[in-house]
C-alpha positions as CSV (number, residue, x, y, z in Angstrom):
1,X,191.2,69.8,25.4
2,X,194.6,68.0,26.1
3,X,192.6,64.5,24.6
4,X,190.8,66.5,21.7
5,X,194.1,68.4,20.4
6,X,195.8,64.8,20.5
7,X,193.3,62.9,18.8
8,X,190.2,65.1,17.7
9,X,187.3,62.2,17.1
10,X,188.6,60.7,20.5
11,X,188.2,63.8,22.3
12,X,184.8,64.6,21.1
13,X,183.4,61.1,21.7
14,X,184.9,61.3,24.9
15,X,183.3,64.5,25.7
16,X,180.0,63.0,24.5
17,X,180.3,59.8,26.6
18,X,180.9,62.0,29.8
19,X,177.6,63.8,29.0
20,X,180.2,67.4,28.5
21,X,178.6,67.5,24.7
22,X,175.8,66.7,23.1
23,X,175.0,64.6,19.8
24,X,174.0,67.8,17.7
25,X,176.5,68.7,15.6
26,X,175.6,71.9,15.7
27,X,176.4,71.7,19.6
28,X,179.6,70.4,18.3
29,X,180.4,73.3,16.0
30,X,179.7,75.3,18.6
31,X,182.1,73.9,20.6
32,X,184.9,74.1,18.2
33,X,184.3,78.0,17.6
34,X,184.0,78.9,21.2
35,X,186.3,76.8,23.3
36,X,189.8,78.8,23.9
37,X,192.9,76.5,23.4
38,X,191.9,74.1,21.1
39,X,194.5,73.5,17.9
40,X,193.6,74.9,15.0
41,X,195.0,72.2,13.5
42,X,193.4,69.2,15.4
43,X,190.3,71.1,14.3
44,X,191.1,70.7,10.6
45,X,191.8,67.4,11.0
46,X,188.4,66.5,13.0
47,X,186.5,68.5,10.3
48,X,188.4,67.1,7.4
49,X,187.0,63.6,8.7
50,X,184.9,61.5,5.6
51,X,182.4,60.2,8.3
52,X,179.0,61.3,7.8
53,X,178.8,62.6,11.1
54,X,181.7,64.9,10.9
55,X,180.8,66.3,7.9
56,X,177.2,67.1,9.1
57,X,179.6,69.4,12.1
58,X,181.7,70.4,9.3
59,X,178.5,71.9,7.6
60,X,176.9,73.4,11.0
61,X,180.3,75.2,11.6
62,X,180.5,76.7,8.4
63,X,177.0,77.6,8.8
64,X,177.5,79.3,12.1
65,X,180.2,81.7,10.3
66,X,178.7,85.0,8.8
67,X,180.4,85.7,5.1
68,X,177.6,88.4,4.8
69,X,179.5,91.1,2.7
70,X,182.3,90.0,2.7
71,X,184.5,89.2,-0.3
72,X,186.3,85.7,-0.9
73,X,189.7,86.4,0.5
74,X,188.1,87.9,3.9
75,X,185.7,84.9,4.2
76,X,188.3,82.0,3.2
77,X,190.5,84.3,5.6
78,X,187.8,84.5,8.5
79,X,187.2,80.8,8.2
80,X,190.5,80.3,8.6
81,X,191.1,82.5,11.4
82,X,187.9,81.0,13.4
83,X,189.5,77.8,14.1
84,X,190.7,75.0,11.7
85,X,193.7,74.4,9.0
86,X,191.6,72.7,6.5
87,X,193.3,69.2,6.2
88,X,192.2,67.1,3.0
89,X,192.8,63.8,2.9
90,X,194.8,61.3,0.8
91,X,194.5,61.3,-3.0
């Protein structure tokens, strides 16, 4: 956690290089909803990423979140609340 909250890709390629995650990013989204003490905002940043890997985990963590019902504001507010400060990058 302490390597991920640092440096978010770095922790999640370490993690995959000691076999601790998998390549799906869906295992990875899974891992960024679930796993207790994580920054909220070191998971912006790693899903805020332009690499086409991190954008596929971007898409499967969205995808795991259930907006069924619910109006903007409590989904944007659920999202938010889930795990990441949405971090976009420089103009």
């Amino acid at each position: 956690m302490e390597k991920f909250n640092s440096k978010p890709r770095k922790g999640i390629e370490f993690l995959q290089q000691q076999k601790f995650l998998g390549e799906d990013p869906a295992e990875v989204a899974r891992f960024l909803t679930t796993t207790l003490g994580l920054n909220k905002a070191a998971i912006g940043e790693y899903l805020g990423g332009d690499d086409p890997y991190d954008i596929k985990v971007m898409h499967a963590f969205v995808d795991q979140l259930n907006f069924a019902g619910l109006k903007f504001v409590d989904a944007l507010r659920l999202f938010l609340q889930v795990g990441c400060r949405v971090h976009l990058g420089a103009a």
